[in-house]
Every structure is written in C-alpha cells, then in structure tokens.
C-alpha positions in Angstrom: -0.4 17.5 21.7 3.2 16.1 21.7 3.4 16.6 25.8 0.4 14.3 26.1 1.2 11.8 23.0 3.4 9.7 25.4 3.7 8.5 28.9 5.9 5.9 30.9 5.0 3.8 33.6 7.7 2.1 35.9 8.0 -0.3 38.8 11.1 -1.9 40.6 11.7 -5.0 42.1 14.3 -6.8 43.9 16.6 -8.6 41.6 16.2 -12.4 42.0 19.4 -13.3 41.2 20.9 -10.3 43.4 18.9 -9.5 46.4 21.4 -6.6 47.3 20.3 -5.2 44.0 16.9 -4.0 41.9 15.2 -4.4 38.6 13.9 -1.3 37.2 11.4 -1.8 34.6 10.3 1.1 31.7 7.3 1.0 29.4 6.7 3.4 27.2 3.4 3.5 25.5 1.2 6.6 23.8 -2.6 7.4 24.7 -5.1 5.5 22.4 -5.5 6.6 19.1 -8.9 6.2 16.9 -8.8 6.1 13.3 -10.8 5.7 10.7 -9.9 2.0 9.7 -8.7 1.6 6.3 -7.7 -2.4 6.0 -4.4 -3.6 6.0 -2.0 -4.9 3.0 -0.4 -7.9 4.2 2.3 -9.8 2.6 3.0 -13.4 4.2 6.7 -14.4 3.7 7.1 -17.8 4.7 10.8 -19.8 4.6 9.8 -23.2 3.3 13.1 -24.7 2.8 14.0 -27.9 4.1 14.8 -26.7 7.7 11.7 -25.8 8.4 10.1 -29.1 7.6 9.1 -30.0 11.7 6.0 -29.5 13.7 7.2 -26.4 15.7 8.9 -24.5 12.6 6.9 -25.0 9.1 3.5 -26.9 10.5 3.1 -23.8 13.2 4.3 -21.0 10.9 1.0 -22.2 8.8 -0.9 -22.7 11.8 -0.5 -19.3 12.7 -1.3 -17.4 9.5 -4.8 -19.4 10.1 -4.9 -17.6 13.1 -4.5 -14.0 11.8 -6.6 -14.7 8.0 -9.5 -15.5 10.5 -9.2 -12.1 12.1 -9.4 -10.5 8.7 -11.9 -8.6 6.4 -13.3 -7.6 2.8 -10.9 -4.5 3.6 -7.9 -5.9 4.0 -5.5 -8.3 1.5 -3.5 -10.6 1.7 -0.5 -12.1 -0.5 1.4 -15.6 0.1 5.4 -15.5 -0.8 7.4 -18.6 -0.1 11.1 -19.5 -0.9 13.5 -22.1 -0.6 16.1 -22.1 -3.0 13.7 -19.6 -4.7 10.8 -17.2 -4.2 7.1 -18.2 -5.4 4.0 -16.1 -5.0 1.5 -18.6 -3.9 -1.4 -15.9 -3.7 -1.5 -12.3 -5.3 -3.2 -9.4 -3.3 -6.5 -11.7 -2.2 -9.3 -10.2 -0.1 -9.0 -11.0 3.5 -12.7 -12.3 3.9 -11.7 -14.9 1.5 -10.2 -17.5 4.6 -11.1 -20.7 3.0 -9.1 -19.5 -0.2 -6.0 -18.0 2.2 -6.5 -21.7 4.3 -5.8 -23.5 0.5 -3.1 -21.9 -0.3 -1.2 -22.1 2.8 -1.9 -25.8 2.8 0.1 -26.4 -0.7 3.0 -24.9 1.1 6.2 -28.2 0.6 8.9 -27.7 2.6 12.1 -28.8 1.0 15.7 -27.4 -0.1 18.0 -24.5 0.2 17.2 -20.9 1.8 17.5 -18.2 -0.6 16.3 -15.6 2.0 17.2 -12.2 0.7 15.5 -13.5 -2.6 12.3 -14.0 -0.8 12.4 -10.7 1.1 12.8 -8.4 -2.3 10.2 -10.7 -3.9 7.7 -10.0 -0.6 8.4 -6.4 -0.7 8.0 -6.1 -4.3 4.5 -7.2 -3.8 3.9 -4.7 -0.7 4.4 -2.1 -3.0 2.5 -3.3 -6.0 -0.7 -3.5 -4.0 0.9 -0.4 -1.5 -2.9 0.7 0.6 -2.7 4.2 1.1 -2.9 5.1 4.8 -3.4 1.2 5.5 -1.3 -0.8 7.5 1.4 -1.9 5.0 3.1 -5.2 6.3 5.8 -7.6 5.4 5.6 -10.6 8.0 7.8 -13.3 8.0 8.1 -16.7 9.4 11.7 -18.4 9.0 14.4 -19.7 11.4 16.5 -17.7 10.6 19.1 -20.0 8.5 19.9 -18.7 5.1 22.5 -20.4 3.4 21.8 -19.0 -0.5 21.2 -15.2 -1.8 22.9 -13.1 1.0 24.1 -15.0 3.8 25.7 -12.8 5.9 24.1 -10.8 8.7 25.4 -7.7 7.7 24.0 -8.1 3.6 20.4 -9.1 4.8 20.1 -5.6 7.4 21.7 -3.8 4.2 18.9 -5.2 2.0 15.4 -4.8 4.8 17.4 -1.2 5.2 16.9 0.0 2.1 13.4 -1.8 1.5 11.8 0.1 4.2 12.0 3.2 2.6 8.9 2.0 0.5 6.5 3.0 3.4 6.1 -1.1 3.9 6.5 -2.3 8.0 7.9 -5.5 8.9 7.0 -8.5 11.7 9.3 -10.8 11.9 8.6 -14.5 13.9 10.8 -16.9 14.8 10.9 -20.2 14.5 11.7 -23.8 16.2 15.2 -24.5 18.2 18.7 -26.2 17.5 20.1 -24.4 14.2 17.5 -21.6 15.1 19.1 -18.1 14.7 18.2 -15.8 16.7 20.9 -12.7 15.7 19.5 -12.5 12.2 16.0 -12.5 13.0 16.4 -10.0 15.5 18.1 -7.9 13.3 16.7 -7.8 10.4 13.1 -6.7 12.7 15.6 -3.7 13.9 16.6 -2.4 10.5 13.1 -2.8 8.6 11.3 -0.3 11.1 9.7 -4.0 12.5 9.0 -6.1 15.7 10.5 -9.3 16.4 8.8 -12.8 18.1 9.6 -15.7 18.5 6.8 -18.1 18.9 7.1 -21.3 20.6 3.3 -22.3 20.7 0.0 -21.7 19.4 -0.9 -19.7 22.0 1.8 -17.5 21.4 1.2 -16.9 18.0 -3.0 -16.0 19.2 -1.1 -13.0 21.4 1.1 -11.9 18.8 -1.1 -12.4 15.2 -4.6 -11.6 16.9 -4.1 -9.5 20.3 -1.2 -7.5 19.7 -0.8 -7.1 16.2 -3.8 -5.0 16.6 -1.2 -2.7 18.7 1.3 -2.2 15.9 -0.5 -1.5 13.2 -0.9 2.3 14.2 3.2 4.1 13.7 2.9 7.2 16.0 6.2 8.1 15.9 9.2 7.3 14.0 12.9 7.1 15.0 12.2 7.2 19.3 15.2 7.8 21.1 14.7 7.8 25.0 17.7 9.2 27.3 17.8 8.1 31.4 19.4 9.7 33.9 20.0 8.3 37.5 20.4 10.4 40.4 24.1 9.7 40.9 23.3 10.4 45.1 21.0 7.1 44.7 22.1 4.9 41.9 26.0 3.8 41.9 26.1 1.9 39.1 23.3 0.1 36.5 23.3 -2.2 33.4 21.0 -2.4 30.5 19.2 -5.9 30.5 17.2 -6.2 26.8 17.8 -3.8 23.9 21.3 -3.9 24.6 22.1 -3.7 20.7 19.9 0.2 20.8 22.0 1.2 23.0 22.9 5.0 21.5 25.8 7.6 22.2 25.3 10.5 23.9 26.1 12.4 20.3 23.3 10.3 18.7 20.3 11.7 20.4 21.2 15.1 18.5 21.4 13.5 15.3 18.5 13.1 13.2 19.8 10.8 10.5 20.6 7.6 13.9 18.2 5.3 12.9 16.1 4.6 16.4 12.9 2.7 17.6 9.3 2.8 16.3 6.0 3.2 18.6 
C-alpha cells in the first residue's frame, strides 16, 4: 500500500567545516519491488565532436558502454546515436546479447567537429520510440561534456526540447564527461527536465557503479512527480540551509499543485 511504498532513513553528524553546527542527511528510498523482467530499450547517445577527443571524455565514454553491453541480454536492445556537427545512427535497435557487434560499432566512433546537441537528442529519442518496449525500461543515455555550440545552445532551449521529449514514456541518464570546458549546468539540467539522473564519471570504476550496480536501481519508476516537505521543530533548529538539490527547491504553493514538475523514484 502507499503507507508502506516508502520510507526514509536519516543520520546527523557534526559539520566538518562548522563544529558548532550539524549535517542532517535524508534518503528516501521505497521497499523492493519484483517484476516480471521484460528487457530494456536502450538508446546510446554519445557527443563525438571534437571536444570530446581525450582519454577521460570520448575513450571512457566508449569504455563505459562496454561495461553496461556486457551486462545485457537476448531481451533487451540496444541502438548507437552519435553527433558532432550532426546526428548518425551507428546501430538500429540490435539485441543486447550481441556484445561483440555493440563492441564494433562503438569502436568506429571518430571524434572530430562541431556539437550539434539538441540535433542528436531528437534523433536519439526518435529511435526510443521507434523501437518503444512496452512495460520495458525505455532509456535515452547520454555521454557528452556538456558543450554544445550548434543546434540549440542555450540552456534554457535544450531543457525546453528534453521537456517535451519525455512525454513519449522514454527516461533519460545523463553522464558527464572530462574537466576544463566541462559544463556542468547543462548536463545537470537537462537530467532534471527529462524525468533523468545525472553522473558524472571521472573513472572506470565509476562508470562499473553507475552502468552495472546502480542502473539496475533506476530502471523500475515507482512514482512520478515526488515532492517531499521538512519541517524543523522551531524549539530545536534556529536556522538550516539546503546543501545539494538546491535548484528543487519548491514553494510552499507548489506542493498543492499537481502540474510542478518534481523528482522521480
């Protein structure tokens, strides 16, 4: 039942910059669910324009869709989008036992030119819905760093654009890539709009937890639109900040309205 779907565990600690003050640290989570499996349509969305030709941007981005094809089974598919200055479709709805095929076309991927990023996304949710699995996990995930300098540019166009695509059913995982002209504010936001979770990976390892461990943990939607309200006891708790998820923050009038946009679980 609903009362029992959720539960949230705390602790607190002293603040480590601030010993006269304390961290207070929420997880939300929901009990385990068991479903039937029924495979997962994945579309891989990979930036390979110019700026991501380095080891720890294009080479790990590939790397780590090795990691995730190996996980995968006659059940699921899998389809390859790339773009630069445009958007190529590299592999069309393949079966996910087929690795060594997944492995080749991954490996053909040349980095080079502009970053026509909205131009990719449409194209990568076009596919999502041509080869949409009914009651499957339906999944856009990309692998950019965030620079797009052709198509839409501004932050504001690209969340327009992953708004209006996730009303096709089709999820989104967004990781991030590399460091000096990385950005970070369009990544994050276009994970927020597209009903998606944000990464950034830094390592091999990194990409293991988040492709093959906990991928495994958002592939299941329990609930749409979340909205969680806190109150402090005003006899214990003077003041507080929000550290994290500072751009979720709601109004008070939003919790009552059913059309604010909020968090998945």
């Amino acid at each position: 039942d609903d009362e029992s779907r959720f539960g949230i565990s705390y602790e607190t600690n002293i603040c480590p910059w601030n010993e006269d003050h304390e961290l207070l640290m929420l997880t939300v989570g929901t009990k385990d669910v068991d479903l039937e499996y029924v495979g997962n349509n994945f579309v891989f969305l990979i930036d390979s324009s110019g700026s991501m030709n380095s080891y720890d941007k294009g080479v790990m981005a590939i790397d780590s869709f090795k990691l995730l094809a190996e996980t995968l089974t006659e059940d699921d598919r899998v389809s390859i989008v790339t773009y630069s200055g445009s958007s190529a479709t590299i592999l069309d709805s393949c079966p996910g036992n087929k690795y060594s095929k997944i492995c080749k076309a991954l490996d053909s991927i040349k980095f080079g030119g502009g970053t026509n990023g909205s131009g990719g996304i449409t194209a990568a949710y076009e596919l999502a819905a041509e080869n949409f699995m009914e009651g499957g996990n339906n999944r856009v995930i990309i692998a950019s760093d965030g620079d797009m300098n052709l198509g839409i540019t501004s932050q504001s166009g690209l969340t327009e654009l992953i708004t209006e695509q996730k009303e096709t059913g089709v999820f989104l995982t967004v990781l991030g890539y590399g460091s000096g002209n990385y950005s970070d504010a369009n990544m994050e936001s276009i994970a927020d709009c597209g009903n998606g979770n944000y990464y950034y990976i830094d390592c091999l390892e990194e990409a293991e937890r988040v492709l093959v461990d906990k991928l495994k943990q958002t592939t299941v939607t329990v609930a749409k639109d979340v909205k969680i309200q806190l109150e402090f006891n005003p006899a214990r708790v003077s003041g507080y900040r929000l550290i994290g998820y500072e751009n979720r923050m709601l109004e008070a009038k939003d919790f009552n309205d059913d059309k604010k946009d909020a968090g998945e679980i």
